[in-house]
BABADREN-993680 format. One record per residue (C-alpha): residue number from 1; z, y, x. Coordinates in Angstrom, 1 decimal, always signed. Layout:
r seq:NUM c3:Z c2:Y c1:X
...
This chain:
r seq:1 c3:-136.4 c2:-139.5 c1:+99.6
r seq:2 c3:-134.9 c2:-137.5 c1:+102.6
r seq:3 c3:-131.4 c2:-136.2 c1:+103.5
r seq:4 c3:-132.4 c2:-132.7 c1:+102.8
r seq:5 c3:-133.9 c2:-133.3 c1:+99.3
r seq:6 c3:-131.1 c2:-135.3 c1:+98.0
r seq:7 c3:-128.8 c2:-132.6 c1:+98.9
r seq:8 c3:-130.9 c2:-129.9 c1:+97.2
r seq:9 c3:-131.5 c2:-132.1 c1:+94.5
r seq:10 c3:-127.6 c2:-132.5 c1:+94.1
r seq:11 c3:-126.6 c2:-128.8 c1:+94.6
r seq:12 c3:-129.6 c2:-128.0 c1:+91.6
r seq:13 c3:-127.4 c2:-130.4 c1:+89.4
r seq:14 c3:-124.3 c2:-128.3 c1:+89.8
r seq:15 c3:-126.0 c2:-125.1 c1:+88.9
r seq:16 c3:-125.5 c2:-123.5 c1:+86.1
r seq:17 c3:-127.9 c2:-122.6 c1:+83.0
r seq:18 c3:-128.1 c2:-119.3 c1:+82.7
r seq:19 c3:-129.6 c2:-119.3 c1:+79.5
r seq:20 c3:-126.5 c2:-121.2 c1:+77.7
r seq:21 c3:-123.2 c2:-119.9 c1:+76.9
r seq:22 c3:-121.1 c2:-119.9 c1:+79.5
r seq:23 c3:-118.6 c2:-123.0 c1:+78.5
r seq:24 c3:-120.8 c2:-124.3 c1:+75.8
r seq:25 c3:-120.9 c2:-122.8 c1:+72.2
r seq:26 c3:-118.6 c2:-120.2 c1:+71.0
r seq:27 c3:-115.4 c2:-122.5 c1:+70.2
r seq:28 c3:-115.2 c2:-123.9 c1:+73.9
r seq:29 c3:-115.4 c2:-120.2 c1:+74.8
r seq:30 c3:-112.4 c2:-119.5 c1:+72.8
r seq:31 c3:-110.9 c2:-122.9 c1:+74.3
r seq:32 c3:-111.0 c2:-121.9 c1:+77.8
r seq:33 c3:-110.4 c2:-117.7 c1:+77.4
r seq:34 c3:-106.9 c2:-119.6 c1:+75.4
r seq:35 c3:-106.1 c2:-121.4 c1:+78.3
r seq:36 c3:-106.5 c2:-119.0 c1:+81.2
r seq:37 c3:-104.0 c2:-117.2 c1:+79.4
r seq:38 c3:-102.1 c2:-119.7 c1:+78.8
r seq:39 c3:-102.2 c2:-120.6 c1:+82.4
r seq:40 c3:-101.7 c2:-116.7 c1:+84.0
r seq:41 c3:-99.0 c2:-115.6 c1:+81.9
r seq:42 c3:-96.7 c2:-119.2 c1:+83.2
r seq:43 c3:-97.9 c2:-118.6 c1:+86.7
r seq:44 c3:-96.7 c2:-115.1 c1:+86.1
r seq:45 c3:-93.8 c2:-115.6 c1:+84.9
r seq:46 c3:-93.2 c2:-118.8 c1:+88.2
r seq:47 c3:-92.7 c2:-121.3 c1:+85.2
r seq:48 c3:-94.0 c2:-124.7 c1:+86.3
r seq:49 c3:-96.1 c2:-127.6 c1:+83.6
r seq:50 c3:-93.1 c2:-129.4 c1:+83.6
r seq:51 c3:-90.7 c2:-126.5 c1:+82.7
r seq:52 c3:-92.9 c2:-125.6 c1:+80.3
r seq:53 c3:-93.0 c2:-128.9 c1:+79.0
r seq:54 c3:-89.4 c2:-128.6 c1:+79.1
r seq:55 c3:-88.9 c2:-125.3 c1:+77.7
r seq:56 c3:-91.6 c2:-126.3 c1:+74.7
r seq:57 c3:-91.2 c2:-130.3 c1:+74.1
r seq:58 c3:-95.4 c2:-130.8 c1:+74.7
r seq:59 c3:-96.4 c2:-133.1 c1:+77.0
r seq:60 c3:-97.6 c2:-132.1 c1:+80.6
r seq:61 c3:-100.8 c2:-133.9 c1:+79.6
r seq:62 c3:-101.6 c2:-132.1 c1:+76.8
r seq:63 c3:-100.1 c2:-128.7 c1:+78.7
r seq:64 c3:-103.1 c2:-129.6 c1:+81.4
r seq:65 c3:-105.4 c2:-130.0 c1:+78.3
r seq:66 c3:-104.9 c2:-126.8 c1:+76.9
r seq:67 c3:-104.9 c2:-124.8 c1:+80.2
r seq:68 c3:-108.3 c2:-126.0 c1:+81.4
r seq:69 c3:-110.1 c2:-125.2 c1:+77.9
r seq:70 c3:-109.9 c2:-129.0 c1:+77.1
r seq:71 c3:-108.4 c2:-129.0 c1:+74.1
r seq:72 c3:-108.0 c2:-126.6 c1:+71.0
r seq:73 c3:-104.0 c2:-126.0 c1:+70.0
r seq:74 c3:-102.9 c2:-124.9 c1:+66.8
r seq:75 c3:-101.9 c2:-122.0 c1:+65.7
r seq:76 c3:-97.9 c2:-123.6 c1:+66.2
r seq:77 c3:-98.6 c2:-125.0 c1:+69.6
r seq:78 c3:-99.8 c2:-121.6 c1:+70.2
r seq:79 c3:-96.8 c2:-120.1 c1:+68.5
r seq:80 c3:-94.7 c2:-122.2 c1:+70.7
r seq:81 c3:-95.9 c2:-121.8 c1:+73.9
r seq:82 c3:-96.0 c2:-118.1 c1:+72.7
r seq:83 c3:-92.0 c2:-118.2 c1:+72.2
r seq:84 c3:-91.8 c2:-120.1 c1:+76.1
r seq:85 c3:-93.3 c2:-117.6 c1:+77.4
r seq:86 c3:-92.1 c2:-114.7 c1:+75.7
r seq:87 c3:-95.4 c2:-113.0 c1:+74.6
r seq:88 c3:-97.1 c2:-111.8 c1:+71.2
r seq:89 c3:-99.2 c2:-115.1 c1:+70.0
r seq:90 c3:-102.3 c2:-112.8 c1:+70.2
r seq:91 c3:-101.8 c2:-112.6 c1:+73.8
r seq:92 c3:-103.8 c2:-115.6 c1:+74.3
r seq:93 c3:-106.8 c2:-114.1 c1:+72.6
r seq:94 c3:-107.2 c2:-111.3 c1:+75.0
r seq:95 c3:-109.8 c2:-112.2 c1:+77.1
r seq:96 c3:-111.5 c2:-113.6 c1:+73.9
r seq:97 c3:-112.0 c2:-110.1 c1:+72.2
r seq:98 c3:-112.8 c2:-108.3 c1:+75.6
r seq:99 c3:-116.1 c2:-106.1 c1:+74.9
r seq:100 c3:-119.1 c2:-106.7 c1:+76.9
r seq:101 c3:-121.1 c2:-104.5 c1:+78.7
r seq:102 c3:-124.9 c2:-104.0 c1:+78.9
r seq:103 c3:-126.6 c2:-101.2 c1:+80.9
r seq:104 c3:-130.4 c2:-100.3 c1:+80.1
r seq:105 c3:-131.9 c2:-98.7 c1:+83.4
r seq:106 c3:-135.9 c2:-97.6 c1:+81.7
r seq:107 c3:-137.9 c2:-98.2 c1:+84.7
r seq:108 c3:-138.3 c2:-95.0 c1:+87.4
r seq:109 c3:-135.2 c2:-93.8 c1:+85.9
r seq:110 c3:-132.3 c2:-95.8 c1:+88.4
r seq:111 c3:-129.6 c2:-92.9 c1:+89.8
r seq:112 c3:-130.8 c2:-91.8 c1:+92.6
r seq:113 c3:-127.9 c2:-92.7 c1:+95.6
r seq:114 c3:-127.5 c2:-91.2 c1:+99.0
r seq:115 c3:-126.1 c2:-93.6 c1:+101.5
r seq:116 c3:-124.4 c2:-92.9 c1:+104.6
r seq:117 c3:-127.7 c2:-92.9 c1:+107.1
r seq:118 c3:-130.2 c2:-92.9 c1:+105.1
r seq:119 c3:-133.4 c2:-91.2 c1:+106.1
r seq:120 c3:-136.1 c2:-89.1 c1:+104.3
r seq:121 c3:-139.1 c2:-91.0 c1:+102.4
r seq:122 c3:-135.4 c2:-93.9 c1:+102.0
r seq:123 c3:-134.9 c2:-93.9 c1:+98.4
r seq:124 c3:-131.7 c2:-95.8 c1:+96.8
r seq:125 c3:-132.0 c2:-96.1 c1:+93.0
r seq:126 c3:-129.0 c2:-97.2 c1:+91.5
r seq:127 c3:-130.1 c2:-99.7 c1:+88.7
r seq:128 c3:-127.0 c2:-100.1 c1:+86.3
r seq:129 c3:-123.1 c2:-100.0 c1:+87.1
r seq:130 c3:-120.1 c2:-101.4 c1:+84.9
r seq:131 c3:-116.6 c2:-100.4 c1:+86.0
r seq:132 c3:-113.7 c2:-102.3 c1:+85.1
r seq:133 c3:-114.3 c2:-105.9 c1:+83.2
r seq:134 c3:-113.2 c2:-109.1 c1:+82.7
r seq:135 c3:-114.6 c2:-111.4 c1:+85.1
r seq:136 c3:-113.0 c2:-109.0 c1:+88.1
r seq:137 c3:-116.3 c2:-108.4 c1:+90.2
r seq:138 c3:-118.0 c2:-104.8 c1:+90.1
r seq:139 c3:-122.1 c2:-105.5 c1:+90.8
r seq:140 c3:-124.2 c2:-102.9 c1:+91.9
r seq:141 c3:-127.9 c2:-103.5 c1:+91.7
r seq:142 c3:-130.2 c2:-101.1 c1:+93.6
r seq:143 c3:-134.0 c2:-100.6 c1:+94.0
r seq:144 c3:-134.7 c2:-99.8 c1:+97.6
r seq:145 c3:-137.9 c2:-98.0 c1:+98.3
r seq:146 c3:-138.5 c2:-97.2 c1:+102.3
r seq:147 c3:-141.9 c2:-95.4 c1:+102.7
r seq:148 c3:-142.1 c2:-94.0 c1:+106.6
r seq:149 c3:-141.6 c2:-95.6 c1:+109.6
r seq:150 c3:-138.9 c2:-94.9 c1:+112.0
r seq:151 c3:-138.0 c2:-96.2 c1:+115.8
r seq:152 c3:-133.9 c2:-97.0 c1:+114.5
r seq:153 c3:-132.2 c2:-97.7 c1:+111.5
r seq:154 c3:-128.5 c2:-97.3 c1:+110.8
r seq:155 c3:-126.7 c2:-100.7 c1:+109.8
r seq:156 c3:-124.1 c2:-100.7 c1:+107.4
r seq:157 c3:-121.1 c2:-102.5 c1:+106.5
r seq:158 c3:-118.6 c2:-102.7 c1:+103.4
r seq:159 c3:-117.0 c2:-105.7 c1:+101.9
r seq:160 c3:-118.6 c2:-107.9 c1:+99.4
r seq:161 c3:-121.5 c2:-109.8 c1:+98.9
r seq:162 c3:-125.1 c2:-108.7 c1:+99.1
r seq:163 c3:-128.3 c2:-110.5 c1:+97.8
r seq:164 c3:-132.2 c2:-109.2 c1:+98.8
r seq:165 c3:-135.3 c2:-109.8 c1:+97.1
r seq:166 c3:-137.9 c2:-108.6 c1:+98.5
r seq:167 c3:-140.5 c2:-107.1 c1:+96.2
r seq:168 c3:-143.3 c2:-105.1 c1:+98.3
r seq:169 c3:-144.4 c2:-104.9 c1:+102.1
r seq:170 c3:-142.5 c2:-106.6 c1:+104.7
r seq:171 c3:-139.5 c2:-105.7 c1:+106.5
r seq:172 c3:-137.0 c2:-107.6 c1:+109.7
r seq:173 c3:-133.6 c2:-107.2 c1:+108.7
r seq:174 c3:-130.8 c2:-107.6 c1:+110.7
r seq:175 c3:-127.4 c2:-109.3 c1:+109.8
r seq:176 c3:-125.1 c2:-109.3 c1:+112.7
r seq:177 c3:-126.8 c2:-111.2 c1:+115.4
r seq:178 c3:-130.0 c2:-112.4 c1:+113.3
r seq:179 c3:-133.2 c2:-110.6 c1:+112.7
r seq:180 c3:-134.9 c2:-112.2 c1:+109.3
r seq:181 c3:-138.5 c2:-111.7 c1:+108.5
r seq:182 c3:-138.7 c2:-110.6 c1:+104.8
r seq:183 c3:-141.5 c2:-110.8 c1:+102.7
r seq:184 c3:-142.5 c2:-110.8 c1:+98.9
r seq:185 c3:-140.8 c2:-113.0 c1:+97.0
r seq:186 c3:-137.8 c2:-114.1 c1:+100.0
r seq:187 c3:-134.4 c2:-113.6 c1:+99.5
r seq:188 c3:-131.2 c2:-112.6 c1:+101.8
r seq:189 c3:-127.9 c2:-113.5 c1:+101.0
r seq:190 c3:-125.0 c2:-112.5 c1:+102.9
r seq:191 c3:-121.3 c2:-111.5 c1:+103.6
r seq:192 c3:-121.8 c2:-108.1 c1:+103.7
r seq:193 c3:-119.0 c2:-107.3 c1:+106.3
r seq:194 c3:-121.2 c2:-107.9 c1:+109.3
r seq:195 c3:-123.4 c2:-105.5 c1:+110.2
r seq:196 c3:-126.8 c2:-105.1 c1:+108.4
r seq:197 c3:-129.8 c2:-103.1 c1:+107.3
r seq:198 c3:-133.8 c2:-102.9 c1:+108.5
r seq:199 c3:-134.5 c2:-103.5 c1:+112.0
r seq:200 c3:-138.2 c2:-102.9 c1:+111.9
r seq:201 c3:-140.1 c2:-101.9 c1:+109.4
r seq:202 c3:-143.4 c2:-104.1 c1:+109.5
r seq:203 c3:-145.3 c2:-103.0 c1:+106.5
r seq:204 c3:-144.9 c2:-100.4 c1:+104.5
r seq:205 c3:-144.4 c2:-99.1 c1:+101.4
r seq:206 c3:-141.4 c2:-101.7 c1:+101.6
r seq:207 c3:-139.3 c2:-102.5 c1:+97.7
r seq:208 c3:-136.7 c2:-104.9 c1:+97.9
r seq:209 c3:-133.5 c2:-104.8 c1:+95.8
r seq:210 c3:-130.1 c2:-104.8 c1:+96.9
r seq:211 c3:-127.3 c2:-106.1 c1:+94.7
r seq:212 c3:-123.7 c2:-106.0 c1:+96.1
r seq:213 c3:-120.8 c2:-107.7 c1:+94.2
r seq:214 c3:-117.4 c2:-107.8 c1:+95.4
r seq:215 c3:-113.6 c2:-107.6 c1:+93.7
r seq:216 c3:-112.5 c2:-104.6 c1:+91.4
r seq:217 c3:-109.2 c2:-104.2 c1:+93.7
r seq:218 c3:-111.2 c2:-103.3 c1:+96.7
């Protein structure tokens, strides 16, 4: 076995499953959402594991335990550490009870988005947007459509990460100083900060999608 496929081999170990719960069934969940909070509101409040241990006679161990989602306290642990840190015991539960979001996009029916540059017969469809959630990323997927050839194309640049799948036709894309020959069924991933967009368009109709993720607080 080569180098390369070892690596890949390893790096397809680390991945997640997408199809299971996040940190395993629904108590873990509860475990870890717990223990962020745990964790944020002592940073917050520039408390260190041992004053806390201090300031609530529990161990640093078991302090570690409870702040990675290792361990589930008790409602008096809770209480305790609720009293240290001078914050309602459902505090910790926050995160826990957060709604989730689900946008339905039917298909042809994506908002349609007009982007700095873009040219006519280059349709952005907006596929689904949620604001303001827990995880602290805003995604944006869009459906790119580009039907008539042109001699330049304007680049853009924002913050963020963008991934392209490329669905239809073929298309060299530029990302700072690389040109990448896209085709059905290859993907792009990049820091969207450099300077990107189609450099040629090699065959057309061309349908890729675009999703950008980057921080709320940008």
């Amino acid at each position: 076995m080569n180098v390369e496929k070892l690596n890949i081999e390893n790096a397809l170990k680390l991945t997640q499953d997408p199809h299971k719960t996040r940190d395993g069934d629904r108590e873990k969940v509860l475990e870890v959402a717990i223990g962020r909070e745990v964790r944020a509101f002592r940073r917050q409040q520039e408390i260190t594991v041992a004053e806390l241990s201090n300031l609530t006679g529990l161990s640093v161990g078991m302090l570690s335990k409870i702040e990675n989602g290792n361990t589930s306290p008790s409602l008096t642990t809770l209480q305790t550490l609720a009293n240290a840190l001078s914050v309602p015991l459902t505090s910790f539960f926050r995160r826990f009870e957060e709604s989730r979001q689900a946008v339905h996009t039917p298909a042809g029916k994506g908002v349609e988005i007009d982007r700095a540059g873009t040219r006519a017969n280059h349709q952005y469809q907006l596929l689904g947007h949620i604001g303001s959630n827990a995880s602290g990323v805003i995604v944006e997927p869009y459906l790119i459509t580009l039907t008539d050839k042109s001699d330049t194309f304007p680049t853009f640049q924002h913050g963020g990460i963008e991934t392209i799948y490329m669905l239809q036709g073929e298309v060299d894309y530029r990302h700072g100083e690389d040109v990448h020959s896209l085709k059905p069924g290859d993907t792009l991933f990049f820091d969207a900060d450099a300077p990107h967009g189609p450099e040629k368009l090699v065959e057309l109709p061309a349908r890729y999608l675009s999703i950008i993720s980057y921080p709320q607080n940008t």
